[in-house]
C-alpha positions, 0 to 999 in steps of 0.5 A: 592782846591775848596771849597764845601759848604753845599749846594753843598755837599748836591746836590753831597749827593743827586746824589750819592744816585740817582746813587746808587738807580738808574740803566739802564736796559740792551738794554736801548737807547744810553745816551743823551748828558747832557743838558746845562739847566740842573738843577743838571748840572748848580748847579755843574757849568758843561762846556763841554769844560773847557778849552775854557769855564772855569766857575767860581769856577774852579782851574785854572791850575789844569788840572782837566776834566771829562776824569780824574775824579772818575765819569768818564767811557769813551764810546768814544774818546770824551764822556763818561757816569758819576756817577753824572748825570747817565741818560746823557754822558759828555764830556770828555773835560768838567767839574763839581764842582763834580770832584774828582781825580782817584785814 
């Protein structure tokens, strides 16, 4: 299980309270995919293919990706908009140290 340090959970706090607070106006323009150079994305440790490029800290064999995360709403067969970085679409194949199982 990947361990969550204050800092992270902080950033995940912080995110949560910029989706809550932030929100896309009807008719808005496509989302942008989310950018390596990211911020928020390089402190999550986001890969857009997790399994060719597995960062650190990531549970080897656990079958994680965004496709099946809580954050994750599909738009296409390959990306999908997330709760942690609103204003961009992910890679379903991708993955974050934000990942949280579907219930």
């Amino acid at each position: 299980m990947l361990m969550v340090n204050r800092r992270h959970f902080v950033q995940l706090g912080t995110a949560a309270a910029a989706v809550t607070l932030t929100g896309r106006a009807g008719g808005a323009a496509p989302l942008e995919p989310l950018p390596a150079d990211n911020p928020q994305a390089i402190a999550l440790n986001y890969v857009e293919d997790v399994a060719a490029n597995p960062p650190d800290g990531f549970p080897a064999g656990s079958g994680q990706d965004c496709s099946n995360c809580l954050h994750y709403k599909s738009l296409d067969d390959t990306w999908g908009s997330c709760a942690l970085f609103p204003t961009f679409k992910v890679r379903g194949a991708g993955w974050c140290a934000g990942w949280v199982k579907q219930s």
